[in-house]
N, C-alpha and C positions, 0 to 999 in steps of 0.2 A: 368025318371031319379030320384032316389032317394033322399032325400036332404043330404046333407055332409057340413062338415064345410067351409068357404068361406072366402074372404077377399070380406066384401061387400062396402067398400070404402078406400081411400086413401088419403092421405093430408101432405103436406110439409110445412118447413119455414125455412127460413133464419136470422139474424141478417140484421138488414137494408143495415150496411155499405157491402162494396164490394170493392176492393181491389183487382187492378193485381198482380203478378208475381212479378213484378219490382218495385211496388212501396212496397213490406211487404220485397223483401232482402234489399233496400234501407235504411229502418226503421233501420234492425235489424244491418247491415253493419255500420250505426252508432257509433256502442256502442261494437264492437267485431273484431281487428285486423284479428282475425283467420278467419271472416265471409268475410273478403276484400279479400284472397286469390281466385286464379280462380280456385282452385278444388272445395270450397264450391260455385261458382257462377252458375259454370256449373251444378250442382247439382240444384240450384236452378231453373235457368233457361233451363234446359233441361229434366223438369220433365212430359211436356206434361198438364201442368198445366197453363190455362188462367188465372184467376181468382179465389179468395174465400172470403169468407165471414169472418168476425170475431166481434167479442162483442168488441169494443175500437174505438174510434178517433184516427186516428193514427195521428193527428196533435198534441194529447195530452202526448200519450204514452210516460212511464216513462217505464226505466229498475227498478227502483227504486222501483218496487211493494212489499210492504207484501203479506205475508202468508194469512191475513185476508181480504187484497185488493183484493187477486186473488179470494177467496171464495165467497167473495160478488158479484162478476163479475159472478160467474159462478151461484150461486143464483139468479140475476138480470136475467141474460140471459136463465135461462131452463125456468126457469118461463113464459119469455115473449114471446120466441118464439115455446115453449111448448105446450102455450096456443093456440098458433095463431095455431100451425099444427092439432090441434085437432079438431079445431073451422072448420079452411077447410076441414080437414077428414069427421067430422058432413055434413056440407056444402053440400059437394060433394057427398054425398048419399044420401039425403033428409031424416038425421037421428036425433032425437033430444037429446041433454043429460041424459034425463030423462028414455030413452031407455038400457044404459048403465049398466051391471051387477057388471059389474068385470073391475078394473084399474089395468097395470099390467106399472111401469114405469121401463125403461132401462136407467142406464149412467154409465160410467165409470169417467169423471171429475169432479166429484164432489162427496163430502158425506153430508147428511143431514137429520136429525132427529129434527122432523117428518121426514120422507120419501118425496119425489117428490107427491109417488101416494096422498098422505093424502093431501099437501099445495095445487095441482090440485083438490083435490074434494071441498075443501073452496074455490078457487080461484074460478072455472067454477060452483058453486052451484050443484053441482051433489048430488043424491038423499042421503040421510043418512043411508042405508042400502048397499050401494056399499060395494062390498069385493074388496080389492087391495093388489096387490104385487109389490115390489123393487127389480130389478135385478142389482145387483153392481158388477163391475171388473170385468165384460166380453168383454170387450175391444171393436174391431168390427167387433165379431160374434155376438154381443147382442142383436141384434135384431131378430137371428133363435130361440134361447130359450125361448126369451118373445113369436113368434109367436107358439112355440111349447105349452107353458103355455096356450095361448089364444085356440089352438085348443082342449086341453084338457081337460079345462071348460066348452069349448063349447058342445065339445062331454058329457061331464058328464052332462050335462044341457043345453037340444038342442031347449029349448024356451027361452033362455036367449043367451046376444050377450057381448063381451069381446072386449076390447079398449087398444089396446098396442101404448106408448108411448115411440121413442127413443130418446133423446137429447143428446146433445154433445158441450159444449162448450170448445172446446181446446185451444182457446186461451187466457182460465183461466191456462192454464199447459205449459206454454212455461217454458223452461228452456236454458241457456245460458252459454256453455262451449267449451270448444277444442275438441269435443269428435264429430264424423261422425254420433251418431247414433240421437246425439240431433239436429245436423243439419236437416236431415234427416227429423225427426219430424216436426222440424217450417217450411222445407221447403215443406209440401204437405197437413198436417193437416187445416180443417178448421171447420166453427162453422155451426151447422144445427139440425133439428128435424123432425122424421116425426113419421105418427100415422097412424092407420090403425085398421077397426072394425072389429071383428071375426062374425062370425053368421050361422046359417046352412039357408045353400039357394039350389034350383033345378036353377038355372039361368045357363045357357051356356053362358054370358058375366062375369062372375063372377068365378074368379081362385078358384079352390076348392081347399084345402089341402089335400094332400094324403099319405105321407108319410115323415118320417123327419131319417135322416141319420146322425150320429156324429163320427168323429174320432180321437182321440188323441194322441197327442205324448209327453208324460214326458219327454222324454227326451232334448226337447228343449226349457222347462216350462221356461227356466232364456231368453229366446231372445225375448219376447214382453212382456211389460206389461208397469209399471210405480216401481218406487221407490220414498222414501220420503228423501229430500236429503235439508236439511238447513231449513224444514218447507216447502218446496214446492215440487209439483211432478214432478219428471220428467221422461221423456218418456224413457225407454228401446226398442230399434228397430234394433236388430241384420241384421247387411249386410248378412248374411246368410239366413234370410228368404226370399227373392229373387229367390236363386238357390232352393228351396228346397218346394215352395208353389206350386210348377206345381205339382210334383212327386204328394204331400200330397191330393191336389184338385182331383186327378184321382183316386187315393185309392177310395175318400171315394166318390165320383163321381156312380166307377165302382160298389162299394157295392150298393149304392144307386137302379141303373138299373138294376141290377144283383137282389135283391131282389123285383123289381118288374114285374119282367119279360120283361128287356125294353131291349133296345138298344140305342147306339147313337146315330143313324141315325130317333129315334123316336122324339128326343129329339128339337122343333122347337126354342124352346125361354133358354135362356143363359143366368141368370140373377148373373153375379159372383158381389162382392163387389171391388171397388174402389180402392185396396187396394195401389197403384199405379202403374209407367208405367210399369217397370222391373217384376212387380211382377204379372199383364195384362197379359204383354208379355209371361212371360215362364208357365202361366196356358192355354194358348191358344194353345201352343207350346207342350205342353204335351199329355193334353187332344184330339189336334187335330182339332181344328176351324179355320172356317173363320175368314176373317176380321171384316164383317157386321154382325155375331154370337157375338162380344164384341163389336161392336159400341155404343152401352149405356153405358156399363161400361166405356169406355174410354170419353164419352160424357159428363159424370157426373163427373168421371176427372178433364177436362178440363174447365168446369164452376163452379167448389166447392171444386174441391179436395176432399181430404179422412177426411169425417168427422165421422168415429169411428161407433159407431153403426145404424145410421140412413141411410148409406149409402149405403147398399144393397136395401132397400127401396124404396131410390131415383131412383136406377137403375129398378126395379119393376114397378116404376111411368112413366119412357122412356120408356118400354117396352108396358105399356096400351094404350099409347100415338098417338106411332110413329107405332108401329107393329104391332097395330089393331088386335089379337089375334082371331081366329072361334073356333066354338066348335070341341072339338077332338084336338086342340090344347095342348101340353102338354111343360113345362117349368122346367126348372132346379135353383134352387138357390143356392146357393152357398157364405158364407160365412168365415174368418180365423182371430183368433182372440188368445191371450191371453191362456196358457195350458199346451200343444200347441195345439188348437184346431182346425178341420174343422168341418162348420156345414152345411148340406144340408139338402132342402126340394124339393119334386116332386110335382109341382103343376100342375091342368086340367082343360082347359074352356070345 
């Protein structure tokens, strides 16, 4: 077997704290008459969501935050648990920093000059000749393009190995209004990082990259993303991408296979993003799966939530886990984000 490019490790993080369901509408119910109604409860609690993580005390939490409160939070927090996903990622392959070519950092919550990739090579001592990229406001397909990035370095430079990092602190962007779509957001988004090393490897335990599939639709560019609204962002999340992500996922799904000469039925491993339950649902529903074909994704759901770009990832990290993948195994990813983008990759042990 030839060698091709690889994800030759993996590593996640969280924010320490952890937070049910009940006790983050609790918090926000607080401070928001509209958020006490039982349309927004049920929404909350009927999202199929245990759990998630977020960057705050929430015995401290003030609605009262600046603009610059929230930025520091979301500075404090890529940072720290940025670091730590890497540190595991390294960890978890028996890889050392010093190995590292290319830093390629993904967020959407946050902006920062320097860049994430730059404060990451000070912070983790990483060699001084590192080349690095910043992917910003790609929402959470961001992590297909950083891995697309990663595999093209690699290919262009197949004795060198590339280090994609995604973060995501969303609960630097909460925003708080009458509006469904901001509910919406606080009620599923949460805080996480993961990372992962590109490398050309021959290993049959080791997902090779194979190909990457993208499809867009302008014409939906206004239903995801964020706006800047009083000095803060807040989240744009059209109830229409719901109905409308199955359709989109199969599109660019069918190209995917279709230019590899695959089929569904080839397809063993399922690795869609988080995006949540409605939105699970009617991609399963489309495309045609079982239940235990999105068991990870809804897994990762239900103990994190939709944490924007890191979160296809996580679902990636269930899949190596739990499904023990053999060689000849072959795997789909599947990402939607921000555009209105899909993004897939065909991945093979």
């Amino acid at each position: 077997m030839p060698s091709s490019p690889a994800i030759l490790s993996i590593g996640t993080a969280n924010p320490k704290r952890r937070y049910s369901q009940q006790e983050i509408y609790n918090l926000i119910a607080q401070y928001s008459e509209f958020y006490r109604t039982e349309r927004v409860q049920h929404i909350f609690l009927n999202s199929d969501i245990d759990y998630r993580h977020l960057y705050f005390e929430i015995d401290s939490f003030s609605l009262d935050e600046t603009p610059d409160e929230l930025h520091a939070r979301f500075t404090r927090g890529a940072m720290e648990i940025g670091s730590e996903a890497i540190r595991n990622c390294l960890e978890g392959g028996h890889l050392d920093i010093s190995e590292i070519d290319y830093i390629i950092a993904v967020s959407c919550t946050g902006y920062l000059c320097p860049g994430l990739s730059s404060l990451l090579i000070k912070e983790l001592n990483m060699r001084r000749d590192v080349q690095r990229a910043d992917l910003l406001g790609m929402g959470c397909a961001g992590a297909m393009p950083g891995l697309q990035r990663a595999y093209d370095f690699v290919k262009a430079y197949p004795d060198k190995k590339a280090l994609l990092l995604t973060v995501e602190i969303c609960s630097a962007c909460y925003y708080i209004d009458d509006s469904l779509e901001t509910v919406v957001g606080n009620a599923i988004c949460g805080d996480g990082a993961a990372a992962v090393v590109v490398g050309m490897s021959k290993s049959a335990l080791l997902p090779k990259i194979s190909r990457f599939e993208t499809y867009l639709e302008p014409s939906l560019i206004h239903t995801v993303g964020f706006e800047q609204k009083n000095g803060k962002w807040r989240i744009i999340l059209s109830k229409d991408i719901r109905d409308v992500a199955g359709k989109l996922a199969k599109h660019v799904t069918t190209t995917l296979l279709n230019n590899s000469q695959l089929e569904k039925y080839d397809i063993k491993h399922w690795i869609f993003h988080s995006g949540g339950r409605k939105v699970i649902d009617n991609v399963q529903k489309e495309i045609g799966l079982m239940d235990e074909q999105v068991h990870n994704s809804k897994c990762v759901l239900k103990h994190f939530g939709n944490m924007s770009s890191p979160t296809v990832l996580f679902v990636l990290q269930e899949t190596l886990r739990h499904n023990s993948p053999s060689k000849g195994d072959l795997g789909v990813m599947l990402a939607m984000g921000p555009g209105l983008a899909l993004e897939a990759a065909l991945v093979e042990w």
